[in-house]
N, C-alpha and C positions, 0 to 999 in steps of 0.2 A: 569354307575357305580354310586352306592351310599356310596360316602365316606360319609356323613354324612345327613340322611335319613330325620331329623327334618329339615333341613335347607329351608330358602325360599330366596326367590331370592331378597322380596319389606319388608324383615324383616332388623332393624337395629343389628341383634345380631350375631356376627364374632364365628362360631365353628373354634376348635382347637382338631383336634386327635395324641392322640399320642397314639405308640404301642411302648412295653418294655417288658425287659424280653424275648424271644419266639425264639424255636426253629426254627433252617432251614424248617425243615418239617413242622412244624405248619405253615411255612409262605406261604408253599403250599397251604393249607387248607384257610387259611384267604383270599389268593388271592383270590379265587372263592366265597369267601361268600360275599364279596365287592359288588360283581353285584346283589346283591339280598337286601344289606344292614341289612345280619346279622350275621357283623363283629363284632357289636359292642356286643354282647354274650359273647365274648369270654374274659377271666377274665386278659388280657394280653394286649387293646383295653380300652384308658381313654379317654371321649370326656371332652371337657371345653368349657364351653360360657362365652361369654365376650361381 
C-alpha cells in the first residue's frame, strides 16, 4: 500500500493524510487506489508535511 507515495523512509519530513467529506461508496473506490497510490487525485484526500 501506498498511503503516502513521496514518502522516504531516511527523509526527516512526517506526512499526514487526511480524507474528508466522502461518500461510503467513494470509500470503496479509494480503498483500491491506495495500492497503486492514486488516492491522492481524488479532491476528498489532503496530504500535509511537517
Amino acid at each position: 500500500m501506498k498511503i503516502e507515495p513521496n514518502a522516504r523512509i531516511n527523509s526527516k519530513d512526517f506526512y499526514v493524510t487526511i480524507i474528508h467529506n466522502i461518500s461510503k461508496v467513494k470509500v470503496l473506490c479509494l480503498i483500491f487506489t491506495v495500492f497503486f497510490g492514486k488516492h491522492l487525485s481524488f479532491k476528498e484526500v489532503d496530504v500535509y508535511k511537517a
